[in-house]
C-alpha positions in Angstrom: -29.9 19.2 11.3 -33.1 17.0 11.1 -33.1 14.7 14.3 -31.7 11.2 14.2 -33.0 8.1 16.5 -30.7 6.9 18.4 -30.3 3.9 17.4 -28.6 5.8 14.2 -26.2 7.5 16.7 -25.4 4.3 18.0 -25.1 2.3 14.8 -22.6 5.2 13.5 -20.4 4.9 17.1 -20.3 1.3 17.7 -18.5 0.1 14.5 -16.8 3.1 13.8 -14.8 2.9 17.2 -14.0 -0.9 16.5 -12.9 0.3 13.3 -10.2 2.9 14.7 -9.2 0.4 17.4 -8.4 -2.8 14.6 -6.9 -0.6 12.3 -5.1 2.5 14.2 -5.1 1.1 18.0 -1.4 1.2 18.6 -0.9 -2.2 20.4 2.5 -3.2 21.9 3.8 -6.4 21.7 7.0 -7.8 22.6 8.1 -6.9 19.0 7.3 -3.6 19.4 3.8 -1.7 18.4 1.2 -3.3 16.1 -2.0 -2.8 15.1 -5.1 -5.9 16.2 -5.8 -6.5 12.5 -2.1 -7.3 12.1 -1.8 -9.2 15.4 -4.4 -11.4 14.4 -3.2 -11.9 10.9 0.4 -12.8 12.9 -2.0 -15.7 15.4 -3.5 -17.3 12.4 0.0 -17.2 10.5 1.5 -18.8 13.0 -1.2 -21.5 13.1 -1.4 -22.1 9.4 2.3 -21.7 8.6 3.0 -24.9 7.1 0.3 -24.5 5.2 0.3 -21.3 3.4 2.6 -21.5 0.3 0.5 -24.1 -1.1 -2.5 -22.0 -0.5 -1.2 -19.3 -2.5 -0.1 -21.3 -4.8 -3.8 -22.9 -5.4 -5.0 -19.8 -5.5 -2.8 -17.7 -8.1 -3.1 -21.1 -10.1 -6.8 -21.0 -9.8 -6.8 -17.1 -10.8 -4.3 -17.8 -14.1 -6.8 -21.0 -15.2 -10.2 -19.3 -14.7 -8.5 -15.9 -16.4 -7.6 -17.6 -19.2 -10.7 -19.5 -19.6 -12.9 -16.3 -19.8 -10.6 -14.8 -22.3 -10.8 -17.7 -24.6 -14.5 -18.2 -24.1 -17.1 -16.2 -25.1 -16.7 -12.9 -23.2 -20.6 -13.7 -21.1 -19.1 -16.9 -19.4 -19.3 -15.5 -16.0 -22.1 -12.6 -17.3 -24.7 -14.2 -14.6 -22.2 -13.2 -11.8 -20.9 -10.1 -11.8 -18.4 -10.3 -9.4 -16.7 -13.1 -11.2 -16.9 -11.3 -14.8 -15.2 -8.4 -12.8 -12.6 -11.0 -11.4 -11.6 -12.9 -13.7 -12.4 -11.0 -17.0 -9.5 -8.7 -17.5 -7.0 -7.4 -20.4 -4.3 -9.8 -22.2 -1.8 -8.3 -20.5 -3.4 -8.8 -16.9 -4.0 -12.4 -18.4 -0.2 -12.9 -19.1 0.8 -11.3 -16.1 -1.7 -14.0 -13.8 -0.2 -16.8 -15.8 3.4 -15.8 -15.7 2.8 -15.7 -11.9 1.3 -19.2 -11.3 4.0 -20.8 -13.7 6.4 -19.0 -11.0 4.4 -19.9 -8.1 4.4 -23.8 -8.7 8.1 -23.3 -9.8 8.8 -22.1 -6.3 6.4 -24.4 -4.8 7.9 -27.7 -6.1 11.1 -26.4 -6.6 11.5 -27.1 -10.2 13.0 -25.1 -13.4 15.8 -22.2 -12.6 17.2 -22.7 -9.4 17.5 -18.6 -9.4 13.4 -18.4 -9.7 12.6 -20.1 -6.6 15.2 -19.6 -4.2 14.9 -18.1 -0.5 16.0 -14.6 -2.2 13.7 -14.4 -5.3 11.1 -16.2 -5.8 11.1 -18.2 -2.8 10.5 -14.9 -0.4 7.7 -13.7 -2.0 5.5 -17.0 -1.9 6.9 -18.4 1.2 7.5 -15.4 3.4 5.4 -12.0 1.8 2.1 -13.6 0.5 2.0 -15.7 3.8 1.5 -12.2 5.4 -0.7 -10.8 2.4 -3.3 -14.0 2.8 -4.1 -13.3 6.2 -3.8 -9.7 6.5 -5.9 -9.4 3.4 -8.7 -12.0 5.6 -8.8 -9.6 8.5 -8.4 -6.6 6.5 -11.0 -7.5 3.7 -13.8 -8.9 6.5 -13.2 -6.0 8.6 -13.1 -3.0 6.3 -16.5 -2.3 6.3 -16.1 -0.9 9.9 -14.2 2.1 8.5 -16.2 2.3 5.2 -19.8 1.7 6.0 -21.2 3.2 8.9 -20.2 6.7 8.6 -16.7 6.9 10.1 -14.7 8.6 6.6 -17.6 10.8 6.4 -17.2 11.9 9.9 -13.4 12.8 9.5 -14.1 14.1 5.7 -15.8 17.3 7.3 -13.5 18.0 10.2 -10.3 17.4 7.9 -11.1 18.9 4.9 -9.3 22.4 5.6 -6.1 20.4 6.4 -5.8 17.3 3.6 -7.8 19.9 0.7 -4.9 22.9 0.6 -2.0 20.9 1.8 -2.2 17.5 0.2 -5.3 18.5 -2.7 -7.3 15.7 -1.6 -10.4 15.4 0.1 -10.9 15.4 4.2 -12.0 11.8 4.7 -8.5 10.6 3.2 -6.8 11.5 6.8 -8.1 7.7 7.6 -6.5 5.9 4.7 -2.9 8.0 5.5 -3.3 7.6 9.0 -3.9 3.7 8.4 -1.1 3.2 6.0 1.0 5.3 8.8 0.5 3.9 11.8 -1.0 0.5 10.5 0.3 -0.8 7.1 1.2 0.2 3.8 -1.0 -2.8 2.7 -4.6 -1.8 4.1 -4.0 2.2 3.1 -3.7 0.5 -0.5 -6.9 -1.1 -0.1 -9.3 1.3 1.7 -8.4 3.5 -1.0 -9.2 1.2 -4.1 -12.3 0.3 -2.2 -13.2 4.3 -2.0 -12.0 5.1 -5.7 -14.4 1.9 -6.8 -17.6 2.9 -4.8 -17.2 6.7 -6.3 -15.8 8.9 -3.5 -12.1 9.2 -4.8 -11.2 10.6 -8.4 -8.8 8.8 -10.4 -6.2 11.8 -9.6 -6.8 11.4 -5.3 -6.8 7.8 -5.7 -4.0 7.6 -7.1 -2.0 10.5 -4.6 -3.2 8.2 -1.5 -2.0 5.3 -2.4 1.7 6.3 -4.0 2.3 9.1 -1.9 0.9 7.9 1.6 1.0 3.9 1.4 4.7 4.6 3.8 5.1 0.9 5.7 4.6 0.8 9.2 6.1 1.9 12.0 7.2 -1.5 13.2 8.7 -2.6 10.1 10.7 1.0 10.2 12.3 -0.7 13.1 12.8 -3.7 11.9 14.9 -1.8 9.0 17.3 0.1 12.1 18.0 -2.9 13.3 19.4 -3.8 9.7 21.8 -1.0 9.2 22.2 -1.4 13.1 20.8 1.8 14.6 18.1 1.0 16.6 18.9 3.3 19.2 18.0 6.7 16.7 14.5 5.2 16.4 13.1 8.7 17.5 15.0 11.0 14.9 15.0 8.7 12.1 11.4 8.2 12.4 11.2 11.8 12.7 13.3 12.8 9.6 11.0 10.1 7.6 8.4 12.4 8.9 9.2 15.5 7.4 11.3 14.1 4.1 7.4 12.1 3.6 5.7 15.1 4.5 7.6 17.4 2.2 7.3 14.4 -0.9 2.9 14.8 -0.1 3.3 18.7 -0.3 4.9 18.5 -4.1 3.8 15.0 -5.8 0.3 16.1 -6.2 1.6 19.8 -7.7 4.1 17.8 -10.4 3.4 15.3 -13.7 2.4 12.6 -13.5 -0.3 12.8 -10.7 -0.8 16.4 -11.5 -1.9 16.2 -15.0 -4.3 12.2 -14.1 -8.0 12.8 -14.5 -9.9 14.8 -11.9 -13.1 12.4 -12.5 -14.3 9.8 -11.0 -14.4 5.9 -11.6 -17.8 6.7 -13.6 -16.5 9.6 -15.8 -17.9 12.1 -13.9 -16.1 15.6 -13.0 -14.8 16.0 -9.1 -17.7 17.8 -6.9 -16.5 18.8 -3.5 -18.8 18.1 -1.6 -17.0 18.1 1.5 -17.9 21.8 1.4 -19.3 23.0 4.9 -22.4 25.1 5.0 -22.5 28.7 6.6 -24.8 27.9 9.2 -22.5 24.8 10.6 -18.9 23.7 11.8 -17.1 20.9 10.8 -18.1 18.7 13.6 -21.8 19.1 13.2 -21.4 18.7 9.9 -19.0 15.3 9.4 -21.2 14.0 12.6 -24.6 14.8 10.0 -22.5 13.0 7.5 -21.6 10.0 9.6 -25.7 9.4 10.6 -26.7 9.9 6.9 -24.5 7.2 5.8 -24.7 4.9 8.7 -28.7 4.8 8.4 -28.0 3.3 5.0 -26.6 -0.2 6.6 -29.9 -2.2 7.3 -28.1 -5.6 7.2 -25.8 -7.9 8.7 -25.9 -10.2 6.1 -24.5 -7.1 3.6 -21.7 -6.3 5.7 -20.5 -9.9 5.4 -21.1 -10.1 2.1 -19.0 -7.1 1.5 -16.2 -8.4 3.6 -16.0 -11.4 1.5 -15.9 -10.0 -1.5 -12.9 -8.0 -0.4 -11.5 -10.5 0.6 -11.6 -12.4 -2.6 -11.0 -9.6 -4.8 -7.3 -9.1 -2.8 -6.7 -12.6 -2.7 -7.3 -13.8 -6.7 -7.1 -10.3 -8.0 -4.0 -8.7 -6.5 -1.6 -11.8 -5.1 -1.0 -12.7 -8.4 0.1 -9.8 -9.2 2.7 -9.1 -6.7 4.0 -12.7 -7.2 4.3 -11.9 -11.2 6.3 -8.4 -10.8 7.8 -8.8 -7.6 9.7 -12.2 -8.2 10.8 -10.8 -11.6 11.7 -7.4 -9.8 13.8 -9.2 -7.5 15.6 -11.4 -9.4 16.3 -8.4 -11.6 17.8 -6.9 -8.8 19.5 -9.9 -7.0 21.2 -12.0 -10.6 21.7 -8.6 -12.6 23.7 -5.4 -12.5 21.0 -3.4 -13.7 20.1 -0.9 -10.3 24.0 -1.0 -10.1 24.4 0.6 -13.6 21.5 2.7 -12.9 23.0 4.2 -9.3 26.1 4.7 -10.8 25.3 8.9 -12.3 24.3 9.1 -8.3 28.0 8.8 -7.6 29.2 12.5 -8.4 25.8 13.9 -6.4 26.1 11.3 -3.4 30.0 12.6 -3.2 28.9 16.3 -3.4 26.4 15.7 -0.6 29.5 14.7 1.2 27.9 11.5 1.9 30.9 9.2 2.7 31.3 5.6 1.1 29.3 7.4 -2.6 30.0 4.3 -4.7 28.8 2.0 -2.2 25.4 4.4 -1.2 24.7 4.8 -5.2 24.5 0.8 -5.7 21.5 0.9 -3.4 19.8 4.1 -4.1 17.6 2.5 -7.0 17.4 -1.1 -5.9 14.4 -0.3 -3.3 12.2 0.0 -6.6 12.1 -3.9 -6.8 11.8 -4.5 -2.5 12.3 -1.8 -0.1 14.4 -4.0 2.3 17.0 -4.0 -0.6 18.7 -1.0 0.3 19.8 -2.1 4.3 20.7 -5.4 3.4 23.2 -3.9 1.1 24.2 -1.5 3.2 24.7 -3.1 6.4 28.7 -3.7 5.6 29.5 0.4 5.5 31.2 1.6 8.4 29.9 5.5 7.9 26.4 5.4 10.4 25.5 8.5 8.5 25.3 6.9 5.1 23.1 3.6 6.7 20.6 6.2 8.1 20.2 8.0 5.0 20.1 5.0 2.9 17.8 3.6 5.2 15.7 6.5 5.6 15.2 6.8 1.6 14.2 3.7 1.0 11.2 4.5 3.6 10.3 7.3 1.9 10.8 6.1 -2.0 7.7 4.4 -0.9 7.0 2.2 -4.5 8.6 -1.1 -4.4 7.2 -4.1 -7.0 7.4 -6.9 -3.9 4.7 -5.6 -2.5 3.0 -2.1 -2.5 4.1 -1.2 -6.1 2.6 -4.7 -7.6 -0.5 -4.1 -4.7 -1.2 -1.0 -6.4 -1.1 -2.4 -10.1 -3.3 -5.2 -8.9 -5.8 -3.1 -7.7 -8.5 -0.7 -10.4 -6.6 2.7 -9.0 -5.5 4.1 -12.3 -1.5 3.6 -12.0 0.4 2.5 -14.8 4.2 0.5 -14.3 5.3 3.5 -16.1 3.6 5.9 -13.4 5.3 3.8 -10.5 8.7 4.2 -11.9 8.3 8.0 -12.7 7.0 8.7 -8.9 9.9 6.4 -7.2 12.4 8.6 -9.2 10.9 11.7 -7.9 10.2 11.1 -4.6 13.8 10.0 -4.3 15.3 13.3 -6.0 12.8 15.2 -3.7 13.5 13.1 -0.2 17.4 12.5 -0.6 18.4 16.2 -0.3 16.5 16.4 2.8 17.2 13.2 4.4 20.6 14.2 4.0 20.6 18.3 5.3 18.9 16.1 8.8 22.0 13.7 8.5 24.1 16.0 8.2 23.0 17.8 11.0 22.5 14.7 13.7 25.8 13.1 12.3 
């Protein structure tokens, strides 16, 4: 290994530990644990609270009228700025998609049209309550990624985990930060380190798209939050545990099945998938991630370009993906909340719930399918069943369906990973058949 200054070695250590402590630095709080980036994101919520819907709704308003304007002028309006071609210029379906939300996001706003649109269960949750969160998590996250991206951090972990994340999960080593993140800090940032990776070349369309739908899981705080829904807080330990292995089993086999089996092994340039996380003879997998981690961090020269990066992510979550999870997550929700829809579908669940020997079957099968529009669905709805074993499996599952359209589904969609809807509705159905059984064998055995 050729010798690095140490000013390198520094500039590789520095930001990479701030990285790991704002993103993975388990920090308790009277709520329970967090993570900084979301403890700051709560301190500036607080402080901007009253202020926040109409922020998003300026902004998805902003996104639907400067969308529309560069599909109806010529296609070169914003051809001088790259960025905002890439922003703003997008498909007719995108287009529709960013309009259909700002029509619902000044409906909610003001109040006005369909009283089922805006209300504190439809409409109303997702701009008043979700994209309050998203803003500011998206500010920290967005300004701060660059610490886990840019100085040599993913590169460092990419040669030490490659033997563990390559055969187990088929994906490359430096992915064990974007799980980990989504894991221990939020379903949200695992989305976006991983679009950021997949757009600057070091994810194929295929690993891309296994991170984010099979290891975007919400956080461990918000899995308590869920216990104390279905009221069964005090089995924290083995229902966190049971998420653990149903997860772990659902990352073994979703990369091994259709659809994410058979998505393109290329990446976001066309070109094939080169492991080149592939560790020479003459070196281990600490010298060489740690050779990595100095290459790359010798390429950051500026200050200036770090910020500049960090508001670009920024902007690219807030006018690029918002909208999106306020278009399909208010109409998921008031899908699921005003028709019988994820009833009618739960309802060929009944004979396999009741042969499972899961008690209350009818009740359990109403909810199995309803976490596809939010994940908070399912405990809300089954909060009223008297059998504890049915409220831990249903409120295990909807952890580990993992895709729901309020938030990580329409995150995802919003983003360039290549996921279709179609793809999100195929890989909720599977990792339910795959996580149920197992969820259940545990229940059956702590119950």
């Amino acid at each position: 290994m050729r010798p690095y200054s140490l000013g390198n070695i520094i500039k590789f250590i520095i930001p990479s530990l701030l990285g790991l402590f704002l993103f993975l630095y388990p920090l308790p709080t009277e709520e329970g644990f967090t993570i900084p980036i979301a403890f700051l994101a709560g301190l500036l919520q607080d402080a901007m609270e009253s202020n926040l819907s109409l922020i998003m709704m300026l902004i998805i308003t902003l996104t639907a009228i400067f969308t529309t304007f560069a599909r109806i002028a010529d296609k070169s309006v914003f051809g001088r700025f790259p960025f905002l071609h890439q922003l703003f210029y997008t498909s007719w379906f995108w287009t529709i998609t960013r309009i259909l939300a700002a029509v619902f996001a000044v409906m909610v706003y003001f109040q006005i049209g369909p009283e089922f649109v805006y209300n504190e269960e439809t409409g109303g949750m997702l701009l008043d309550s979700l994209l309050h969160t998203l803003f500011v998590v998206f500010l920290f996250a967005g300004l701060f990624l660059p610490f886990l991206t840019n100085f040599g951090l993913l590169e460092f972990f990419g040669g030490i985990m490659r033997n563990v994340m390559r055969p187990l999960f088929r994906l490359p080593g430096r992915a064990s930060v974007d799980s980990l993140a989504s894991w221990v800090g939020d379903a949200t940032i695992g989305v976006l380190l991983t679009n950021k990776q997949y757009e600057e070349g070091y994810y194929t369309k295929r690993e891309a798209a296994i991170i984010s739908t099979t290891f975007s899981v919400v956080s461990i705080t918000f899995t308590l939050v869920i216990l104390q829904q279905v009221n069964l807080e005090h089995m924290f330990l083995p229902f966190y545990l049971t998420i653990l292995i149903a997860g772990g089993a659902a990352a073994f086999i979703m990369p091994r099945i259709p659809p994410l089996s058979r998505m393109a092994d290329t990446y976001v340039n066309g070109e094939e998938r080169a492991d080149v996380e592939v560790i020479p003879d003459s070196e281990n997998a600490l010298t060489y991630g740690f050779k990595n981690a100095l290459k790359r961090a010798e390429k950051e020269t500026s200050f200036r370009t770090f910020f500049i990066d960090g508001g670009k992510n920024i902007l690219d979550m807030w006018f690029a993906v918002t909208p999106v999870v306020m278009g399909f997550g208010t109409t998921a929700v008031i899908i699921a909340e005003y028709t019988p829809l994820f009833q009618w579908l739960g309802m060929p669940f009944v004979p396999i719930l009741e042969l499972m020997q899961i008690p209350f079957a009818q009740e359990a099968s109403e909810t199995l399918l309803i976490g596809f529009a939010d994940m908070f669905l399912p405990a809300i709805l089954i909060t009223g069943v008297e059998a504890e074993i049915t409220r831990f499996i249903i409120a295990a599952l909807s952890v580990t369906q993992l895709i729901f359209m309020s938030e990580v589904g329409g995150l995802i969609l919003g983003t360039k990973i290549p996921v279709s809807f179609r793809h999100l509705v195929i890989i909720f159905l599977l990792r339910t058949v795959i996580t149920l059984p197992i969820i259940t064998i545990i229940a059956h055995i702590l119950f």
